[in-house]
Structures are given as structure tokens and as C-alpha cells.
C-alpha positions in Angstrom: 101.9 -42.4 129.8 101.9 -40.7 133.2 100.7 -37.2 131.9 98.1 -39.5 130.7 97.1 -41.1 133.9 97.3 -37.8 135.7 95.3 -35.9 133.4 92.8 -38.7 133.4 92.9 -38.6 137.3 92.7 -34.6 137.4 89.5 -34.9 135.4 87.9 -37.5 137.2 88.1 -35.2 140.0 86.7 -32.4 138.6 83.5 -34.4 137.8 83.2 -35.4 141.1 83.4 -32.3 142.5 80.8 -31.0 139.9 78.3 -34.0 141.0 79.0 -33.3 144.4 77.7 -29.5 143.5 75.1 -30.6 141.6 73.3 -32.8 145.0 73.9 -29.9 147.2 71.3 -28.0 144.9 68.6 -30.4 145.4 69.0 -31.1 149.0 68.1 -27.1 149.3 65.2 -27.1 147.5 61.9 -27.7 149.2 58.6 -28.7 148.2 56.7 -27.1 150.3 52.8 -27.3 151.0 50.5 -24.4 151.9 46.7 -22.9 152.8 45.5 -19.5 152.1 43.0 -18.1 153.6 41.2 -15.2 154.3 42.5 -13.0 157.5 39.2 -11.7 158.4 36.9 -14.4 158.1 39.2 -17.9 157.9 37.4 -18.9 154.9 39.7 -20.8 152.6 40.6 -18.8 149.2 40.6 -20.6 145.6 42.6 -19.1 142.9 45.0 -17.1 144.9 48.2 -17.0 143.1 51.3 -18.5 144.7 54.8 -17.4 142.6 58.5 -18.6 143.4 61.1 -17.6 140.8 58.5 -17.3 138.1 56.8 -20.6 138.4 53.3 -19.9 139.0 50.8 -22.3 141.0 46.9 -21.6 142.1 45.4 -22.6 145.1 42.7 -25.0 144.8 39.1 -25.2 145.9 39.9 -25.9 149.6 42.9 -22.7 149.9 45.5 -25.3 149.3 48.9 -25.1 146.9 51.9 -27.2 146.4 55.5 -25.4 145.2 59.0 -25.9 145.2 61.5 -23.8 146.6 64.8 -23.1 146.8 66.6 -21.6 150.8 67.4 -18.4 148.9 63.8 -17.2 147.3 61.0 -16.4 148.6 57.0 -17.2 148.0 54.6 -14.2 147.0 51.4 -14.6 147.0 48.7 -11.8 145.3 45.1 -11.9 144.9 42.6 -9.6 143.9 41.3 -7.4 146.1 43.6 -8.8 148.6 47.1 -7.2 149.8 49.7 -9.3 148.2 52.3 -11.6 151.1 56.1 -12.2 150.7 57.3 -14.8 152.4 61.2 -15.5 152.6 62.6 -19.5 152.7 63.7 -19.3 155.7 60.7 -18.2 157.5 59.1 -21.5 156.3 58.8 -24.5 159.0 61.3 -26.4 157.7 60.2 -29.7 160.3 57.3 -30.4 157.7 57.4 -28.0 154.8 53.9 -26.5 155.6 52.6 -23.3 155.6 49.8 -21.3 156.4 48.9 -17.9 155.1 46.4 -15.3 155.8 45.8 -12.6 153.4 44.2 -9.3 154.7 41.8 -6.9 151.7 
């Protein structure tokens, strides 16, 4: 009976470290909201392509995306004609998860 209760209390602590784990993850990931625009001329750019770990998002009519993000990765960002942007995490204004970027051809 005691191996029984002990085992039971070794495993109930092993799934609470895991949860605990788990909530770390998403407390690191940021959803973080953007403009692109052009460098030269500050005219908003539509279609751009905005990439983090393989999930793909396009800005819209107005220059403007929406992605998640995780403190480790980074955000590329590649149109045509355009020289392509990396952009680490942790250069991202983490106050209000908002970033501006202005892409040079």
C-alpha cells in the first residue's frame, strides 16, 4: 500500500512539472502586429510576405500583418523586387508587440 501511494505521489508530480513546462511555452510566444512599407517612398506594401518558423502570413492592403512568435525565432520578411529583412525576437518592442518595417529595392 505505501509503494502505492508513493508511486501515485511520484507521478502526480511529474505531471505537474510537465504542465508547469507546458505554460512557460505560451507565455513566450508573442503575437505580434506589424506595417511594411516601402523605405524610399513610405508608401504602405500589400502582399509582402511575413515567415516565422514556416508559418506564412501576407500583409494586407494597408502594409499591415499579424503573426505569432516565439523569444527564440525570428521574422523574415521578402518581397519582390525588394531586399528581404530578418528580424530577431528580441529586437521586437516587447511593451506592445508592434513593429514597423521598411524594406529598401
Amino acid at each position: 500500500m505505501k509503494k502505492i501511494i508513493t508511486s501515485a505521489l511520484v507521478l502526480l508530480f511529474v505531471l505537474l512539472s510537465i504542465s508547469s513546462f507546458a505554460n512557460d511555452d505560451k507565455s513566450t510566444t508573442l503575437s505580434v502586429q506589424g506595417k511594411v512599407r516601402d523605405k524610399n517612398t513610405g508608401e504602405a506594401l500589400a502582399g509582402v510576405s511575413v515567415i516565422v518558423s514556416g508559418q506564412e502570413v501576407f500583409t494586407d492592403f494597408d502594409g499591415n500583418f499579424n503573426i505569432n512568435i516565439s523569444l527564440d525565432e525570428s521574422v523574415e520578411v521578402s518581397f519582390i523586387s525588394y531586399k528581404s529583412v530578418k528580424i530577431e525576437a528580441a529586437d521586437i518592442n516587447t511593451n506592445n508587440n508592434y513593429i514597423e518595417i521598411a524594406l529598401e529595392n
